[in-house]
NUKOLKE-861808 format. One record per atom (N, C-alpha, C): residue number from 1; residue in one letter; atom name; x, y, z. Coordinates in steps of 0.05 Angstrom, whole numbers, plus 32768, in hexadecimal, padded with zeros to 4 digits. Layout:
BEGIN
[atom NUM A CA [X Y Z]]
...
***
This chain:
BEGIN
[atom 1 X N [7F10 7E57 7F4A]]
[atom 1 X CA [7F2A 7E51 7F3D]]
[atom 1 X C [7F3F 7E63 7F49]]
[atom 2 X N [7F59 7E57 7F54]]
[atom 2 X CA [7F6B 7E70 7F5B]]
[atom 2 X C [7F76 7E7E 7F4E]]
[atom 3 X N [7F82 7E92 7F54]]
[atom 3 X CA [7F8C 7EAA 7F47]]
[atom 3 X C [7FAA 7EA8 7F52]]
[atom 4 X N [7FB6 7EB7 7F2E]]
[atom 4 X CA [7FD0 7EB0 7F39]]
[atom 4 X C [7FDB 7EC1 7F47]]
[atom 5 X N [7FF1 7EC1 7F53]]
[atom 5 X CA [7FFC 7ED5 7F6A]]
[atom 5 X C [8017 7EE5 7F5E]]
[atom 6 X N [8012 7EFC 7F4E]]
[atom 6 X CA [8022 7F08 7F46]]
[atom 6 X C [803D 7F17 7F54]]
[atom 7 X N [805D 7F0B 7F45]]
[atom 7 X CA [8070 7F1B 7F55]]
[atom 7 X C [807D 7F27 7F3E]]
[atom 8 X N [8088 7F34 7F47]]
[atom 8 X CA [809E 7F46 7F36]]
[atom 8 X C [80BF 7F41 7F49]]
[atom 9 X N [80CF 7F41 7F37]]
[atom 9 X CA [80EC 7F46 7F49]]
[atom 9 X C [80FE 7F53 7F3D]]
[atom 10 X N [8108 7F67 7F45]]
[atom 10 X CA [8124 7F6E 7F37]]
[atom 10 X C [8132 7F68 7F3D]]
[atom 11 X N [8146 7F58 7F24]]
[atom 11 X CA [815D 7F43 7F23]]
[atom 11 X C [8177 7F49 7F29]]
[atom 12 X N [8176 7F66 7F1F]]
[atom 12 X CA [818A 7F79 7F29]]
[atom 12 X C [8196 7F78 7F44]]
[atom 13 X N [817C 7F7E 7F5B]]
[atom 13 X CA [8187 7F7A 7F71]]
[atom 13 X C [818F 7F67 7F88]]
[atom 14 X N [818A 7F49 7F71]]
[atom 14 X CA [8196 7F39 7F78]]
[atom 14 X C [81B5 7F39 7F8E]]
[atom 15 X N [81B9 7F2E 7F9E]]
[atom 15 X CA [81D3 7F27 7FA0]]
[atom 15 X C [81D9 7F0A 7F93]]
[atom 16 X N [81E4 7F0D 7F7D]]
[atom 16 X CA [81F3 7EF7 7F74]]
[atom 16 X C [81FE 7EDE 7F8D]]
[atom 17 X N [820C 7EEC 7F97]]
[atom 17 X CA [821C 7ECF 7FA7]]
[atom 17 X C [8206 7EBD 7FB1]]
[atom 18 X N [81E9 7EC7 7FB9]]
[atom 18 X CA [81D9 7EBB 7FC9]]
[atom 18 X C [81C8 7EA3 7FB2]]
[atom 19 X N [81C7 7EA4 7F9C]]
[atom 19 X CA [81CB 7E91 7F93]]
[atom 19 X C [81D6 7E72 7F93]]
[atom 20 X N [81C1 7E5F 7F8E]]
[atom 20 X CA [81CF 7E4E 7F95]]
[atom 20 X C [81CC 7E31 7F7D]]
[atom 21 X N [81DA 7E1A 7F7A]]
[atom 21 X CA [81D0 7E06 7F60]]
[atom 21 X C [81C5 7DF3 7F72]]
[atom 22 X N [81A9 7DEC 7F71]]
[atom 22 X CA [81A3 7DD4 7F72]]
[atom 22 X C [819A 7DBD 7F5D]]
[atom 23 X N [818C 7DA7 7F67]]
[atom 23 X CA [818B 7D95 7F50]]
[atom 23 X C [818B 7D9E 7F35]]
[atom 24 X N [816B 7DB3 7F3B]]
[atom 24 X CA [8164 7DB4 7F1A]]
[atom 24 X C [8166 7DD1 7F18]]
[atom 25 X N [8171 7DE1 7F1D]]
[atom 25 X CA [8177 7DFB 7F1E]]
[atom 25 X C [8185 7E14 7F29]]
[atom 26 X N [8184 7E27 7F32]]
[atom 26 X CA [818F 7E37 7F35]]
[atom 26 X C [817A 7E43 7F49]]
[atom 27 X N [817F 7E49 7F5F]]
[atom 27 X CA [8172 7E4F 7F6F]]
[atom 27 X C [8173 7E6B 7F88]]
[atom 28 X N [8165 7E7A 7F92]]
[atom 28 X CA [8162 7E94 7F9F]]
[atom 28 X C [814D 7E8C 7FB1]]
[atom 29 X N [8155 7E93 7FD1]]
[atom 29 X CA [8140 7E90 7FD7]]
[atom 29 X C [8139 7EAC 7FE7]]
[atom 30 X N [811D 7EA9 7FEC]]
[atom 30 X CA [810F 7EC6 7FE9]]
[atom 30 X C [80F2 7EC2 7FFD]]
[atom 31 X N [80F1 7EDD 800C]]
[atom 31 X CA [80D8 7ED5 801D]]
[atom 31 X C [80C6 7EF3 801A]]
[atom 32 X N [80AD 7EED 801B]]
[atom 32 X CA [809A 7F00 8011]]
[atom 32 X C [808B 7F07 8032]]
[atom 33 X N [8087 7F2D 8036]]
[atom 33 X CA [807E 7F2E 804C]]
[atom 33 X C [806C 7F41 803E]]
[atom 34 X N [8050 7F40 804C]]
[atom 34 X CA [8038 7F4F 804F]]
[atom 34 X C [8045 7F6C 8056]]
[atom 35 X N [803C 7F7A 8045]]
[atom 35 X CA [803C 7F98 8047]]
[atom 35 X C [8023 7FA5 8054]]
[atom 36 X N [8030 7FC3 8063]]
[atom 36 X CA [801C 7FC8 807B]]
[atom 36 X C [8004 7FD0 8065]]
[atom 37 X N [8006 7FE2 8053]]
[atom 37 X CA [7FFE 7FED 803D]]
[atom 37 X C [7FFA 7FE7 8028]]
[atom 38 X N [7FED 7FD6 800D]]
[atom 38 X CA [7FEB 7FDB 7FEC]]
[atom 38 X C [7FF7 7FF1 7FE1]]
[atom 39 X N [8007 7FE2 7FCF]]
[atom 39 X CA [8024 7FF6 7FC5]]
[atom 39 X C [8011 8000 7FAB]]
[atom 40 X N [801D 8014 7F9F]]
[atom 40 X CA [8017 8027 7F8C]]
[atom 40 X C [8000 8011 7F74]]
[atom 41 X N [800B 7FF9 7F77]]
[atom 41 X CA [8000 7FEA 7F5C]]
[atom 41 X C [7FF5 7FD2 7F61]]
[atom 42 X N [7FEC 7FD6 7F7D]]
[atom 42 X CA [7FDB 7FBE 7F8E]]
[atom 42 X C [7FE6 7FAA 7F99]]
[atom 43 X N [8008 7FAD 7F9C]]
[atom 43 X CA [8014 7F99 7FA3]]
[atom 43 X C [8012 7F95 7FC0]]
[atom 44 X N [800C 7F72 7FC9]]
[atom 44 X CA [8009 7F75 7FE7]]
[atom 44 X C [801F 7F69 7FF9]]
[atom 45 X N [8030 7F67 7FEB]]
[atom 45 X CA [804D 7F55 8000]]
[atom 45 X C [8063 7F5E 7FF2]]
[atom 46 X N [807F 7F64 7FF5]]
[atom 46 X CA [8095 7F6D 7FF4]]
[atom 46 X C [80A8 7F50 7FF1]]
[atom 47 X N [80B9 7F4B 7FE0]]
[atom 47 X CA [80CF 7F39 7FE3]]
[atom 47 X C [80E6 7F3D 7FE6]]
[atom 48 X N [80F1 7F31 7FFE]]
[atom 48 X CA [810D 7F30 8005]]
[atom 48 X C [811C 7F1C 8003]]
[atom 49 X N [813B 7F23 7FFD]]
[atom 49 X CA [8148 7F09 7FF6]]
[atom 49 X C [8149 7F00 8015]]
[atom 50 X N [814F 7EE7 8011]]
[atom 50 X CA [814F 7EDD 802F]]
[atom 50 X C [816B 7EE0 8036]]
[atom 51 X N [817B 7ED9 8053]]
[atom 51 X CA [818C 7EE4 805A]]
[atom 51 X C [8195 7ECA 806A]]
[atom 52 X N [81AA 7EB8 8072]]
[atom 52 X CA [81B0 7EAD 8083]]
[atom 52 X C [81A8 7EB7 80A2]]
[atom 53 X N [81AA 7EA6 80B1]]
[atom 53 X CA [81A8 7EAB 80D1]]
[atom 53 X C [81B7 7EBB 80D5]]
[atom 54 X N [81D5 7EC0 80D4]]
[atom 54 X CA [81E7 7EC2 80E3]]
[atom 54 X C [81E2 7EE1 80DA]]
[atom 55 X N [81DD 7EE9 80C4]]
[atom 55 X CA [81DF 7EFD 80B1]]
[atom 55 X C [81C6 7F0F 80C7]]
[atom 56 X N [81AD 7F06 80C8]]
[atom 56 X CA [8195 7F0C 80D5]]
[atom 56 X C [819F 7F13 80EA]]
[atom 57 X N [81AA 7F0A 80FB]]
[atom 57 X CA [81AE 7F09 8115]]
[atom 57 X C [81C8 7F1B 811B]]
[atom 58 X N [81D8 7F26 8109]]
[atom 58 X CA [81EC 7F3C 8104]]
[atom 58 X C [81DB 7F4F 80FB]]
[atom 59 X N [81C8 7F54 80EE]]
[atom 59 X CA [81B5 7F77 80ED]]
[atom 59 X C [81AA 7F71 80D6]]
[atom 60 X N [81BD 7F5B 80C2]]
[atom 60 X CA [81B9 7F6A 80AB]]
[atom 60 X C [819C 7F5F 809B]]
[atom 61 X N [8198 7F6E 808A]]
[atom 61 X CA [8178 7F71 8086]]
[atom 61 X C [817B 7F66 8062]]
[atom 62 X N [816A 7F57 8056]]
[atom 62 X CA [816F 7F50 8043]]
[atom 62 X C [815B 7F67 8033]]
[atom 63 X N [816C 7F67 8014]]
[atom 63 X CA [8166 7F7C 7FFE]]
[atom 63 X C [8148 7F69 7FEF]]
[atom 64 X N [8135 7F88 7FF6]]
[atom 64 X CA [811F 7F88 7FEC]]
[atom 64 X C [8120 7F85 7FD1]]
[atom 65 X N [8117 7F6C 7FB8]]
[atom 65 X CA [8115 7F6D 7FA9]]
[atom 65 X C [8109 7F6E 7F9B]]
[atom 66 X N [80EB 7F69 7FA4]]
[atom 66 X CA [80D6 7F6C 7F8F]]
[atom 66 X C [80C2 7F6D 7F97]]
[atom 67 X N [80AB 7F6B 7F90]]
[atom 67 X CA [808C 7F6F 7F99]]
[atom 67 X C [8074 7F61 7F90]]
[atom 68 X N [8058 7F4D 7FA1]]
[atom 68 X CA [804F 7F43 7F91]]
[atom 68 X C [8038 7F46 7F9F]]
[atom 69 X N [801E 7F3F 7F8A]]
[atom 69 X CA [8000 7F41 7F95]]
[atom 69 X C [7FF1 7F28 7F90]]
[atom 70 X N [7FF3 7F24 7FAA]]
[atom 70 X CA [7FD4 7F15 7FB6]]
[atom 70 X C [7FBA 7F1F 7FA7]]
[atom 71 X N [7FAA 7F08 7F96]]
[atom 71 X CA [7F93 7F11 7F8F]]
[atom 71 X C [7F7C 7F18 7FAF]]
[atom 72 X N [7F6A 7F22 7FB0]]
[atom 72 X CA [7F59 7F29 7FBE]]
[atom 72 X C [7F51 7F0F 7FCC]]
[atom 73 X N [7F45 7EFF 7FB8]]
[atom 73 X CA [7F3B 7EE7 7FC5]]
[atom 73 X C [7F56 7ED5 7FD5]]
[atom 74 X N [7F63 7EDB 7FCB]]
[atom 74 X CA [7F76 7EC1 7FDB]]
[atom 74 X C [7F86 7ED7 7FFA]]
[atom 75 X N [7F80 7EEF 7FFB]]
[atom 75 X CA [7F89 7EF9 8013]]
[atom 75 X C [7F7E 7EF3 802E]]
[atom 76 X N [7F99 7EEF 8041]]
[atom 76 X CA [7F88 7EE1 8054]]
[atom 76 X C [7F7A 7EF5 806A]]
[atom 77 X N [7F65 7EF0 8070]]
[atom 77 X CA [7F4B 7EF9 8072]]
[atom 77 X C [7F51 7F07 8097]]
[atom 78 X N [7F52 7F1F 8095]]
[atom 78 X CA [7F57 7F2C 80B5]]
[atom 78 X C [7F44 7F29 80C6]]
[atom 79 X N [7F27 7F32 80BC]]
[atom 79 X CA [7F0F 7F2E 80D2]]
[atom 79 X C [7F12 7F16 80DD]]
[atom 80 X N [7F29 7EF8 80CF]]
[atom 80 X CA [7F1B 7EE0 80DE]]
[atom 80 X C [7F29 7EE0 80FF]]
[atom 81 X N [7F3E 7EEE 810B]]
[atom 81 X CA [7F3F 7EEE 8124]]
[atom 81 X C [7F2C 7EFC 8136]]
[atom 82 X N [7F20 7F08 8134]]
[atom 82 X CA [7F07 7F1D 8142]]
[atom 82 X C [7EF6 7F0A 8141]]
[atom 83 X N [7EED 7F05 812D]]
[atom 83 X CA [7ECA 7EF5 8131]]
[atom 83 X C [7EDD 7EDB 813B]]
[atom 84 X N [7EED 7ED1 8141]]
[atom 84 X CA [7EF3 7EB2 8150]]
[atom 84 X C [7EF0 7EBA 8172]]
[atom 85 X N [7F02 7ECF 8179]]
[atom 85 X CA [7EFF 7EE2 818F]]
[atom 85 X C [7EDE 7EE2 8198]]
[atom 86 X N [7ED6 7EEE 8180]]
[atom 86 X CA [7EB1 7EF9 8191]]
[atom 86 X C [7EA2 7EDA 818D]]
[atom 87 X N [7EA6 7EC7 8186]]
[atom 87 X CA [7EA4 7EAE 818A]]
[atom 87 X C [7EA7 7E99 819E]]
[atom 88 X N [7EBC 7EA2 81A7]]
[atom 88 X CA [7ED3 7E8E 81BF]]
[atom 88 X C [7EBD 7EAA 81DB]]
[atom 89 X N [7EBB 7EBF 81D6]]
[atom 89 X CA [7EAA 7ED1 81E9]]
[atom 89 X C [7E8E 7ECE 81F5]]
[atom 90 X N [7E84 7EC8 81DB]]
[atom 90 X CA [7E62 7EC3 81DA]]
[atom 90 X C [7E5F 7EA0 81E6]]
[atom 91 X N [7E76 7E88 81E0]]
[atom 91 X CA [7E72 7E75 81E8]]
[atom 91 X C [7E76 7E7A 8204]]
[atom 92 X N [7E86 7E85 8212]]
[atom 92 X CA [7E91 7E88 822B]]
[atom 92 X C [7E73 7E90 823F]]
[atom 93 X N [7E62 7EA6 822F]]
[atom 93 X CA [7E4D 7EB3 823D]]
[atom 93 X C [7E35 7E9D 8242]]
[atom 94 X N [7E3A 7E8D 8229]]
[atom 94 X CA [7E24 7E76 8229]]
[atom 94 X C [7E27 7E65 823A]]
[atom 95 X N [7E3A 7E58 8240]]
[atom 95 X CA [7E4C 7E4D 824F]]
[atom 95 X C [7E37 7E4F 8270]]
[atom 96 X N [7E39 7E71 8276]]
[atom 96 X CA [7E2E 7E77 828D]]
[atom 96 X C [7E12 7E69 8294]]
[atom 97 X N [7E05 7E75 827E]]
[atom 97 X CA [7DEF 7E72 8278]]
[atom 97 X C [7DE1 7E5F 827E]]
[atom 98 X N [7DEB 7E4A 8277]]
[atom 98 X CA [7DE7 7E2C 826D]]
[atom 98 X C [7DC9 7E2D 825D]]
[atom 99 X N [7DD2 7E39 8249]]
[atom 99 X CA [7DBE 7E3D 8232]]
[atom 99 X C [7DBD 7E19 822B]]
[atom 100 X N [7DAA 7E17 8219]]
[atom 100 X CA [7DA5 7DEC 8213]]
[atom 100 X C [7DB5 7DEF 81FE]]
[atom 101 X N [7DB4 7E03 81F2]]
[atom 101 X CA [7DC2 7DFF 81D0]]
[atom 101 X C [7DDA 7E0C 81CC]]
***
């Protein structure tokens, strides 16, 4: 059964103007990046407000607003590039080989 994916935001550091009305609401939009480290309270991604292009591409860096955790099970899984690697390696050797199987 999944687990839900806990965020926190402080509303405070909203920038208001970025706000916007669509159909059925009131809307912020916001992008979550993987942190190098688990924050003090297990949190594993950081949220930033999002920023226009033009804005991005002038320096400016959008205000960190909140923090959220990935349960365990649903984190995506690092070993799986290595063992595809020693996979794509070991077929290559067989390859030589011309093992039957």
């Amino acid at each position: 059964m999944p687990r839900p994916i806990k965020i926190k935001i402080d509303v405070s550091k909203i920038d208001k103007a970025a706000l916007y009305k669509g159909a059925k609401g009131t809307y912020l939009d916001c992008v979550a990046w993987p942190s190098k480290t688990a924050g003090q309270y297990g949190d594993t991604h950081y949220i930033v407000q999002e920023l226009s292009r033009e804005k991005r591409d002038a320096g400016e860096k959008g205000a960190i607003i909140g923090n959220m955790t990935v349960p365990d099970d649903e984190q995506p899984r690092q070993e799986a590039r290595p063992v595809q690697r020693q996979a794509q390696a070991f077929s290559a050797v067989g390859d030589e080989d011309d093992i039957p199987f």
